[in-house]
Legacy VTK file of the C-alpha trace (Angstrom):
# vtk DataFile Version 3.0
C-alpha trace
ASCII
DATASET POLYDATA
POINTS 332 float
94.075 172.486 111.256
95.564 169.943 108.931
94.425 166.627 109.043
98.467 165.552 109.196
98.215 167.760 112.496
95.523 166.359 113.586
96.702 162.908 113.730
99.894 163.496 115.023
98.037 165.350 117.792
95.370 162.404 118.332
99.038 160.270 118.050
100.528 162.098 121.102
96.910 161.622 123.278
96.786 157.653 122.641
100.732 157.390 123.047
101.237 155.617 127.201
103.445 158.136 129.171
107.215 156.637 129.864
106.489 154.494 132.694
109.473 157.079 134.751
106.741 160.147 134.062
104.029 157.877 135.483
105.880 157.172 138.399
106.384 161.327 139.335
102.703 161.894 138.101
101.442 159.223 140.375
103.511 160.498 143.089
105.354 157.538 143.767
108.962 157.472 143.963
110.752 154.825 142.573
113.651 153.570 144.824
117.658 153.455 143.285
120.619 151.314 143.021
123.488 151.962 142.440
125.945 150.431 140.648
129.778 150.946 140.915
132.559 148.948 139.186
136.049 149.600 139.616
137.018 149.715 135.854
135.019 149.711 132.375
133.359 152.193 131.056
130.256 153.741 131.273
129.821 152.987 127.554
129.874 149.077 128.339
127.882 149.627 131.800
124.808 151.408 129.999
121.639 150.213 128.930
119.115 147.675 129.455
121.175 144.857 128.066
125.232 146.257 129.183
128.047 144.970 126.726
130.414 144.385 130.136
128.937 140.563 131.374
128.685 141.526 135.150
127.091 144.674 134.393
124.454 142.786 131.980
124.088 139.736 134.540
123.122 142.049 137.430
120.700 144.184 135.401
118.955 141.179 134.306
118.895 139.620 137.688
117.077 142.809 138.544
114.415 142.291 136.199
114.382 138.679 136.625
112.886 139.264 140.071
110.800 142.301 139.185
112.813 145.399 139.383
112.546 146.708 135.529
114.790 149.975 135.253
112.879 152.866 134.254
109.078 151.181 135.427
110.242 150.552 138.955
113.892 151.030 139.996
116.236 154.129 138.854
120.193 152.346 138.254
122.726 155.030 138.583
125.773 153.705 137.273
129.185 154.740 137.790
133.159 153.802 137.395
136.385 154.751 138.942
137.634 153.086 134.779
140.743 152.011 137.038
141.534 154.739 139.105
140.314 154.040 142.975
141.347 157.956 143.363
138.281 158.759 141.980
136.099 156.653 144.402
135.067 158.848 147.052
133.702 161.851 144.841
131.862 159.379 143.545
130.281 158.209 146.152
129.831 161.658 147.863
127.628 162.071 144.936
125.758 158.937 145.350
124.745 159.818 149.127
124.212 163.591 148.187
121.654 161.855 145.377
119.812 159.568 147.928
120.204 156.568 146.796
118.738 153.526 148.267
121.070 151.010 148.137
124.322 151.138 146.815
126.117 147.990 144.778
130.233 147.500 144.344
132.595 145.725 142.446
135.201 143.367 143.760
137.821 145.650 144.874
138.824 146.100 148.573
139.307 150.116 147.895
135.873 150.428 146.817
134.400 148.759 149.618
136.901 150.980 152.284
136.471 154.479 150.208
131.984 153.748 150.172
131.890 152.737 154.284
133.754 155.838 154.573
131.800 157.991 152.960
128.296 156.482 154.368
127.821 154.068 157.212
123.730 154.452 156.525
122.894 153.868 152.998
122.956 150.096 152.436
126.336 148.647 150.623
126.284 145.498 148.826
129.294 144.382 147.509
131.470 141.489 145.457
134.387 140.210 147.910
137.238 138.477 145.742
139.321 138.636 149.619
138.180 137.665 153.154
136.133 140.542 154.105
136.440 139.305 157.739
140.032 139.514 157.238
140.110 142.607 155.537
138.487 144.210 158.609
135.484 144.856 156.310
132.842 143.208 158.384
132.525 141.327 161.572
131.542 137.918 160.622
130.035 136.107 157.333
126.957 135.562 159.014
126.345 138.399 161.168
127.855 140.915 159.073
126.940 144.066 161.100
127.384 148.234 160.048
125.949 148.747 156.069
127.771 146.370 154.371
127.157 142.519 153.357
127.325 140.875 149.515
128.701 137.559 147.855
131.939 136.362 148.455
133.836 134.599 145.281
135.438 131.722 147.465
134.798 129.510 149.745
137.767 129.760 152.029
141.279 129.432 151.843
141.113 125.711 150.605
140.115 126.875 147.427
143.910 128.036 146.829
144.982 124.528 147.595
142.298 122.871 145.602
143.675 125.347 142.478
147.132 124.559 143.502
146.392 120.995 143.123
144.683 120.969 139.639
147.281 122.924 138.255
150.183 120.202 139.504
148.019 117.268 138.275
147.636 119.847 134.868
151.701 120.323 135.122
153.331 117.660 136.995
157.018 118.882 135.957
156.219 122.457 138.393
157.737 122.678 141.520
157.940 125.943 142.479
154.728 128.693 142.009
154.536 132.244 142.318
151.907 133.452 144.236
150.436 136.688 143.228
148.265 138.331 145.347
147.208 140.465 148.136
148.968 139.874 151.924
145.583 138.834 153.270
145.302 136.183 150.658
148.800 135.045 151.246
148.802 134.762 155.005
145.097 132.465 154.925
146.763 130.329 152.091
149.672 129.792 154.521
147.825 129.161 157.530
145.548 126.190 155.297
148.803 124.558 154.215
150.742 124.054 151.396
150.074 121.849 148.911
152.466 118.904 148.870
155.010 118.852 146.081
154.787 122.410 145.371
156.940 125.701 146.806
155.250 128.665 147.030
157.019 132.041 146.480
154.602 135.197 147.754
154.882 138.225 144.874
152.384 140.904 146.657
150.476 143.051 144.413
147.551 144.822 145.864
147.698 148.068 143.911
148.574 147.649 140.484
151.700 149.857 141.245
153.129 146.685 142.756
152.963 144.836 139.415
156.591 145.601 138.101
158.310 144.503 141.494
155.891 141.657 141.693
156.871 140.263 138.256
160.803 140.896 139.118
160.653 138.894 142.190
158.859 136.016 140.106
161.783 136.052 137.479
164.353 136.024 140.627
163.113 133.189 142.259
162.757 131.720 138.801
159.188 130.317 139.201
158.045 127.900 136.858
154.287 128.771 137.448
152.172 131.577 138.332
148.785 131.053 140.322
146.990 134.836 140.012
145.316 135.851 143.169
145.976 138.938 141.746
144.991 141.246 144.737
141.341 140.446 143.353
139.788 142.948 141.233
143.509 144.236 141.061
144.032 141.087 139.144
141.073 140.842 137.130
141.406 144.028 135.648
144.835 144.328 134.672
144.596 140.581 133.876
146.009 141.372 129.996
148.919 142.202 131.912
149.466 139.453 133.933
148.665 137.263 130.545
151.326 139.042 128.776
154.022 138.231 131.205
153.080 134.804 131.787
152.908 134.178 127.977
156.630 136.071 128.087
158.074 133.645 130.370
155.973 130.447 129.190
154.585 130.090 132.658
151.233 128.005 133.492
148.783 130.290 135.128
145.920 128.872 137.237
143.355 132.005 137.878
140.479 131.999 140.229
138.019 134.140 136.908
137.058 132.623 133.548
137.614 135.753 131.319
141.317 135.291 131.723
141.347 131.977 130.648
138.822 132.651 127.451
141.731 135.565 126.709
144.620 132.979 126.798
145.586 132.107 130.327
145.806 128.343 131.145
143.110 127.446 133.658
140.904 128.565 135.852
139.099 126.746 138.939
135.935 129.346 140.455
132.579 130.222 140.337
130.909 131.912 137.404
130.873 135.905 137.996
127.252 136.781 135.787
125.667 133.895 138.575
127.440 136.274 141.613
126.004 139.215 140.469
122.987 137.724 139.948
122.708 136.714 143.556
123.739 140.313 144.552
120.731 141.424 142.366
118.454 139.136 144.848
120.211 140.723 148.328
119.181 144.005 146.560
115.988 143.014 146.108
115.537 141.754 150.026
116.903 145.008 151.112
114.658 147.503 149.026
111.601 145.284 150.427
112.842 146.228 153.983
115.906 143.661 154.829
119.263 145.567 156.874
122.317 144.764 155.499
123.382 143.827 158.786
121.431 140.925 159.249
121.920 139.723 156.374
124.482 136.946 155.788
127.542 137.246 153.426
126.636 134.474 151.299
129.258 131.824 149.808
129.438 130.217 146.321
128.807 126.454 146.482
129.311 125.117 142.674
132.952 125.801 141.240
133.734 125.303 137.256
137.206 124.359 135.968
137.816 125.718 132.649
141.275 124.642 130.705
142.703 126.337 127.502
144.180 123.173 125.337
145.282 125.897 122.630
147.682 127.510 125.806
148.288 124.207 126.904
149.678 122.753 123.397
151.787 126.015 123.037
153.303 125.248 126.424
153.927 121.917 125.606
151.730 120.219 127.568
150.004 117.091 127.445
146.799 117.150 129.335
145.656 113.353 130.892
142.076 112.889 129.433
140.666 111.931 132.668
140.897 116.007 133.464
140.047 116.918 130.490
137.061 114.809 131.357
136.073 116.353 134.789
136.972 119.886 133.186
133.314 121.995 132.881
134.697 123.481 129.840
137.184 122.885 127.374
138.702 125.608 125.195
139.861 124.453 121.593
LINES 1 333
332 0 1 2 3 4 5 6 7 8 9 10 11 12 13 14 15 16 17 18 19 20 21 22 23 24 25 26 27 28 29 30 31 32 33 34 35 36 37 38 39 40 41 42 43 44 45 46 47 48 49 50 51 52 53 54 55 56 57 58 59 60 61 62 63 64 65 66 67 68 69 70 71 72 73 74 75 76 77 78 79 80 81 82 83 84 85 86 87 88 89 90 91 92 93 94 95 96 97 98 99 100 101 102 103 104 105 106 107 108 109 110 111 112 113 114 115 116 117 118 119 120 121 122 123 124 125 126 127 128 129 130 131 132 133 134 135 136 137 138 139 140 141 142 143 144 145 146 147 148 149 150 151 152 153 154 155 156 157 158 159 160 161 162 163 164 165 166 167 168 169 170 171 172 173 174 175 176 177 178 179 180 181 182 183 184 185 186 187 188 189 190 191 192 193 194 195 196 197 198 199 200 201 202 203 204 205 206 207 208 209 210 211 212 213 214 215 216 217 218 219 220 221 222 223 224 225 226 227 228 229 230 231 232 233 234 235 236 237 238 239 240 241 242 243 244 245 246 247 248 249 250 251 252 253 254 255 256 257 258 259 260 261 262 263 264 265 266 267 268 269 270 271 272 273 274 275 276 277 278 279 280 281 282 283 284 285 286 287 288 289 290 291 292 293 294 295 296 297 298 299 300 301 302 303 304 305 306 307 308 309 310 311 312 313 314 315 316 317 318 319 320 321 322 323 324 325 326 327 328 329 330 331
């Protein structure tokens, strides 16, 4: 034998196994997530370190508490990339697979199509809506079935409080178009409107809904837009609710950051890596023997208002620097 051969033979002894192969050797089998977003791609979903924030933010949360893909935890990741139509092959193949637990974007679709096709396997999910409301679960604390998660508000209040920050923003509005899901609408409603401001409803929760949605805004001549968005509805096709506000010259207030980073005015929420980072830790409860059940939908408690003075300037508005003061972050 060569001594080349040699070497690379002495190479391939010394060399550890993958820590996956030392799992299945050792007999151990390593539990699995996983991990469903509405859109993106798998491209920006893959890997140890995802290009897509939420994906990266809940991988990391992962390891941050232990759970290092490929040592101890298998992440099967999947997307519907915008089509909800493709939702429940997916997750025929998830529970055919065995998964352990099973993780979902904000989208209310997603959370109907997965508690469809399983009422067993564990379902953690991102609510953008009420999921009380929405008939999802039976109560934030007490969340019976297979599913519980994170919620992104903190009540219907939060509309108001946007509502609010926009009018001190844009004192010269008076009348905002409300685009969103009929759940959203109806708790916004019942919390009261914010004084000085009408409120027009333009429904969208499919994104077939868009093009009516944006004709009754330019009927009732709106002179703002606040994007609920139908939730994940909004947040992915938020280019194209961007495009029409820019269009029309109307002030957006959003309830997610991205939009605002891509042009929109402002935005008054929570940040969505630190959500997904708290789904990571409900994960982690219920692969160390927590039910889903008992475990309480939990609610953000810090909120961040971002403003875009580049949008602002173009819309000709002059910003009081007392909020610019209080704003978390201030795009230039």
């Amino acid at each position: 034998m060569r001594r080349r051969d040699v070497i690379t033979l002495l190479a391939g002894v010394a060399a550890p196994w993958p820590p996956a192969v030392r799992a299945q050797q050792s007999g151990r089998r390593m539990p699995t997530v996983a991990f469903v977003l509405p859109a993106a791609t798998l491209t920006e979903i893959a890997g140890p370190d995802p290009v897509e924030p939420i994906a990266r933010a809940f991988v990391h949360g992962l390891r941050d508490i232990g759970w290092i893909e490929g040592r101890n935890i298998i992440i099967e990741r999947r997307s519907a990339e915008g089509d909800v139509k493709r939702a429940p092959p997916i997750f025929e193949e998830l529970v055919a697979r065995g998964v352990d637990v099973i993780t979902l974007g904000a989208l209310r679709q997603l959370h109907e199509s997965a508690i469809q096709v399983t009422r067993t396997i564990p379902i953690v999910a991102l609510f953008i809506d009420d999921p009380v409301a929405d008939g999802l679960v039976v109560s934030l604390a007490k969340p019976g079935g297979n599913l519980t998660g994170v919620t992104t508000t903190a009540g219907s209040g939060l509309v108001a409080k946007r509502l609010q920050l926009l009018k001190e923003l844009a004192p010269r509005i008076t009348k905002v178009a409300f685009l969103g899901t009929r759940n959203a609408w109806e708790s916004y409603r019942r919390s009261g409107e914010v004084a000085g401001i009408a409120t027009i409803f333009a429904e969208v929760d499919r994104s077939e809904q868009f093009e009516e949605a944006f004709a009754t805004v330019r009927r009732e001549q709106a002179d703002a837009l606040y994007a609920a968005g139908g939730g994940a509805v909004g947040y992915i096709h938020r280019a194209r609710i961007l495009a029409f506000a820019d269009e029309h010259r109307l002030p957006t207030v959003l309830g997610f950051q991205q939009a605002v980073r891509e042009g929109g005015l402002m935005s008054y929420g929570v940040h969505l890596n630190s959500l997904w980072r708290q789904i990571a830790g409900l994960v982690d409860k219920i692969l160390k023997g927590a039910k889903p059940a008992d475990l309480p939908i939990e609610q953000p408690t810090k909120f961040e208002l971002i403003i875009n003075l580049k949008t602002a300037r173009s819309l000709g508005l002059d910003i009081s620097p007392v909020l610019l003061a209080t704003a978390d972050e201030v795009i230039e």
